[in-house]
C-alpha positions as CSV (number, residue, x, y, z in Angstrom):
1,X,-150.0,27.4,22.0
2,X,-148.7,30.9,21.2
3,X,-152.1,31.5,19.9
4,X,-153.8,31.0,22.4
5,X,-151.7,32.9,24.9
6,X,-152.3,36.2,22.8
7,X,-155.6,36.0,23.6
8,X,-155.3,35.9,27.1
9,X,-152.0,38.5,27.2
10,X,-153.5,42.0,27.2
11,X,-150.1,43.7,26.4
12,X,-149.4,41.7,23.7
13,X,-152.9,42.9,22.2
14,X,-152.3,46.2,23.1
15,X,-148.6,46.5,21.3
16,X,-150.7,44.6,18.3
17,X,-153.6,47.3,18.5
18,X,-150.9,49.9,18.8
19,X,-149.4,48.7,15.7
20,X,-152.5,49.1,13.7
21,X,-153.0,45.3,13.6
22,X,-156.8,43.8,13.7
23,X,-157.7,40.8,15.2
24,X,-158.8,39.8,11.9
25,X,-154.9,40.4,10.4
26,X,-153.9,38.9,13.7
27,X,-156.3,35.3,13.0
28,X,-155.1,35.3,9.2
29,X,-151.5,35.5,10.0
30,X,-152.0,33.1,13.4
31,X,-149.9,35.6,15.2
32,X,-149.5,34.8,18.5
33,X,-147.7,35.6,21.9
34,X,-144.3,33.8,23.8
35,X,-144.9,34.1,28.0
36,X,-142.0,36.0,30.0
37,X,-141.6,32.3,32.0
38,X,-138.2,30.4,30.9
39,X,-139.6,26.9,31.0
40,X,-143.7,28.2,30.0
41,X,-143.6,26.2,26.7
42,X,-142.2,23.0,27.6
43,X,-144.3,22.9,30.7
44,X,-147.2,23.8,28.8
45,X,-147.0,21.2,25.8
46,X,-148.1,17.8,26.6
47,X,-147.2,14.8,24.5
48,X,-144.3,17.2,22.8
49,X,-140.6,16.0,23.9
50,X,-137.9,17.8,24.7
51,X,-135.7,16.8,22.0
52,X,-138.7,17.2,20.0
53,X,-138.9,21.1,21.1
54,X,-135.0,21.7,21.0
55,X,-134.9,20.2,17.8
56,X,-137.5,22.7,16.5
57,X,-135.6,25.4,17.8
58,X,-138.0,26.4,20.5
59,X,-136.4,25.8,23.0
60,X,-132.5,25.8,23.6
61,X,-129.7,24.5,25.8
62,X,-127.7,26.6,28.1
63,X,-123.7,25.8,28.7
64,X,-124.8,24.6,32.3
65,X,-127.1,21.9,30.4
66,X,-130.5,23.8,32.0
67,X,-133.1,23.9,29.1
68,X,-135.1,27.6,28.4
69,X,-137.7,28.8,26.2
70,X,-136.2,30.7,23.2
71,X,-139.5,33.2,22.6
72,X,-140.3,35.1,25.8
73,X,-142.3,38.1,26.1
74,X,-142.5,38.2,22.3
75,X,-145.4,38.7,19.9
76,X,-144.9,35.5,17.2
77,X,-145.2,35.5,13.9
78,X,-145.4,32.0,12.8
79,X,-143.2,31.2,9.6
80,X,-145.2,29.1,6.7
81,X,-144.1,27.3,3.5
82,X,-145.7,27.6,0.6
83,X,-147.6,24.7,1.8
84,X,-148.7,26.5,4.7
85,X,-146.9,24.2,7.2
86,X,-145.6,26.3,9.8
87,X,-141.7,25.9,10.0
88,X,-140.6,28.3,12.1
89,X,-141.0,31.4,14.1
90,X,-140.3,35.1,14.3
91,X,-140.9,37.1,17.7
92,X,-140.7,40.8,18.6
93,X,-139.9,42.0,22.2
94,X,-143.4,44.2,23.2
95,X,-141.2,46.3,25.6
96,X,-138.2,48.3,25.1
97,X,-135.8,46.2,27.1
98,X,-132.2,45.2,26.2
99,X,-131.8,42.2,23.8
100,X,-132.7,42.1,20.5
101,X,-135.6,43.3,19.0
102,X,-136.2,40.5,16.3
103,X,-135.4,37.3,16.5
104,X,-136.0,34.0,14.7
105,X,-136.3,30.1,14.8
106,X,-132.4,28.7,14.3
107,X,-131.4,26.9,11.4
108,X,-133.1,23.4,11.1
109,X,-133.7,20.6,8.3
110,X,-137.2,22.1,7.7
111,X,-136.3,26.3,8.1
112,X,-133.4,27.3,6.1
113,X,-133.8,31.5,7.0
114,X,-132.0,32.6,3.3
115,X,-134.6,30.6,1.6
116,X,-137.8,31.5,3.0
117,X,-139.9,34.7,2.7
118,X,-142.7,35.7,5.4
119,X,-145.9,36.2,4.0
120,X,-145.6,34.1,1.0
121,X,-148.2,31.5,1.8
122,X,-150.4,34.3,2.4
123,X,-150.1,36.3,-0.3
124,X,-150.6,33.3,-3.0
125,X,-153.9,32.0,-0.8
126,X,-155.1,35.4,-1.4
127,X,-154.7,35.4,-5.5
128,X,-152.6,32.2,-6.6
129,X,-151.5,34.3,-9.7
130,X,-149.6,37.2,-8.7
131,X,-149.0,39.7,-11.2
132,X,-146.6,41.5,-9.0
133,X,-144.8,40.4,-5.7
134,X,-143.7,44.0,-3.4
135,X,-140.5,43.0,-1.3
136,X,-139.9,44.3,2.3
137,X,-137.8,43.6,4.7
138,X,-139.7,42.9,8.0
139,X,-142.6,41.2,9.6
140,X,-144.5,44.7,10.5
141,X,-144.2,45.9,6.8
142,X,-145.6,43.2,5.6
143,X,-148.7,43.0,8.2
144,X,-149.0,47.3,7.7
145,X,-149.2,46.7,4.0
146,X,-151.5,43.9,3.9
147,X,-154.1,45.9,6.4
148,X,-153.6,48.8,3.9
149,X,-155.0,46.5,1.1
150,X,-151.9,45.3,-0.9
151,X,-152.1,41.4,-0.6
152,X,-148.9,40.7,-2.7
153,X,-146.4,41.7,0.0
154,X,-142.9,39.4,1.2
155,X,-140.6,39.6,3.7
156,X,-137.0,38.2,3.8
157,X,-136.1,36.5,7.8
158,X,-133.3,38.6,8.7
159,X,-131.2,37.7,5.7
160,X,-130.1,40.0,2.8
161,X,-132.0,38.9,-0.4
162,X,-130.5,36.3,-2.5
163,X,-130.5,34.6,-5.6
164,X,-133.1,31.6,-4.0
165,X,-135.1,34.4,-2.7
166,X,-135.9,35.8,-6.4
167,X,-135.8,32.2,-7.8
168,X,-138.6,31.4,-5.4
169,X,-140.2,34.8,-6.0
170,X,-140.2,34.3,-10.0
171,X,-142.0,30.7,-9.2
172,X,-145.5,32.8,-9.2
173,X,-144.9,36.5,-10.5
174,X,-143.0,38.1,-13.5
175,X,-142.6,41.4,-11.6
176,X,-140.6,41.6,-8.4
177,X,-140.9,45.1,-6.7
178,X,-138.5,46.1,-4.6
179,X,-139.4,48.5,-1.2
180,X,-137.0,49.2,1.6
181,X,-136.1,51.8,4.2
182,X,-136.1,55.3,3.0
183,X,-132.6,55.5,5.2
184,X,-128.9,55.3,3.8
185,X,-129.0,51.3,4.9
186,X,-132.3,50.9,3.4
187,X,-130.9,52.1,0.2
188,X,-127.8,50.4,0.4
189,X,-129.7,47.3,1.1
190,X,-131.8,48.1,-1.9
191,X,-129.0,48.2,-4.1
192,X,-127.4,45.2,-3.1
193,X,-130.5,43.0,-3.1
194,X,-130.4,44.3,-7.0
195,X,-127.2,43.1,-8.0
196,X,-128.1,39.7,-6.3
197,X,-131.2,39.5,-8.7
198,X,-129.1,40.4,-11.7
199,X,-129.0,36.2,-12.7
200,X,-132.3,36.0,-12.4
201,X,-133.7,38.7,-14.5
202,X,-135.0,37.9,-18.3
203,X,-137.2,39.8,-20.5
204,X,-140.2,37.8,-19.1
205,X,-139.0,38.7,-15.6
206,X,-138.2,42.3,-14.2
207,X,-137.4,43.6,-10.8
208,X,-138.0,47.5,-10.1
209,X,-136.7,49.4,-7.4
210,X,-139.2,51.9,-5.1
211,X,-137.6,53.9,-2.2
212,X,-140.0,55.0,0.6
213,X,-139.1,58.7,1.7
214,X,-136.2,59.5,4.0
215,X,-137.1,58.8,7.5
216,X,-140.3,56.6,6.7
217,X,-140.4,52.9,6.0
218,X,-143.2,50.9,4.5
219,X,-144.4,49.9,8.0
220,X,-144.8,54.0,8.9
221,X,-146.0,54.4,5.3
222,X,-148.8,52.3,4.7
């Protein structure tokens, strides 16, 4: 499993490390880490079928019909429900080589991306009551915050925030706080995620707004 591959992946550990992230953040979160190989996880997974693994979005279909590995040579960052059922994946190249830097599980029955939020599952088995939930808008912010002490932190998947997103976020807090990029997107994303909350806000509900400084980003910050 991805899990168990970190362990045994020193450069993994070492981007992890290098990222302020403690084995003990690591365990809590089950991160884990995808092998360069193309074919590592379906060779690797006994008892799991292929259709089973394409239809999970792990791995995917080339035009030429040859099968691949989606994650390679990514740290994961295993996607829960509010249940705690993993239902899809986030992974982050460890080296600075072209492709993307993020990317995530595809669309499936169980992972709908504009409806989940990373680090929800954790945040409520940590105090089931939330007075406040802080929004952010990656993976690392989250993990940063959360080994800075603040237990009540979300991440949207790559998406914009949405209506579902503060529907689901009102679910278990009255106040939803806002935190992006201290950058002119950051803002602008800021703002726009504000107007999409606009429905959902009530006297019993509020959303606030909290810029990081120019140049920083919660990740940097905390």
């Amino acid at each position: 499993s991805y899990k168990q591959r970190l362990r045994t992946s020193e450069a993994a550990k070492k981007y992890l490390q290098g990222r302020g992230i403690t084995g003990e953040l690591a365990r809590d979160f089950q991160l884990g880490y995808a092998p360069s190989g193309w074919q590592t996880l379906e060779n690797g997974l006994e008892g799991v079928s292929r259709r089973a693994l394409l239809d999970a979005g792990l791995v995917s279909e080339g035009k030429t019909k040859k099968h691949y590995d989606r994650f390679r040579d990514r740290v994961m960052f295993p996607i829960r429900n509010i249940k705690g059922q993993v239902i899809g994946f986030g992974g982050r190249l460890i080296e600075d080589v072209d492709g993307p830097k993020y990317i995530n599980s595809p669309e499936t029955e169980l992972f709908k991306k504009g409806e989940e939020l990373y680090g929800l599952y954790e945040a409520r088995k940590s105090n089931t009551r939330l007075d406040k939930i802080i929004l952010v808008e990656g993976y690392m912010d989250v993990l940063s915050m959360v080994q800075s002490g603040l237990t009540n932190v979300v991440a949207t998947l790559g998406t914009a925030t949405n209506e579902a997103h503060f529907y689901k976020l009102f679910k278990y807090t009255d106040e939803v706080i806002l935190c992006f990029d201290g950058d002119h997107a950051g803002r602008q994303a800021g703002w726009r995620a504000l107007e999409r909350a606009l429905p959902v806000v009530s006297d019993q509900k509020q959303i606030k707004l909290m810029f990081v400084p120019e140049g920083e980003d919660p990740d940097t910050l905390f």
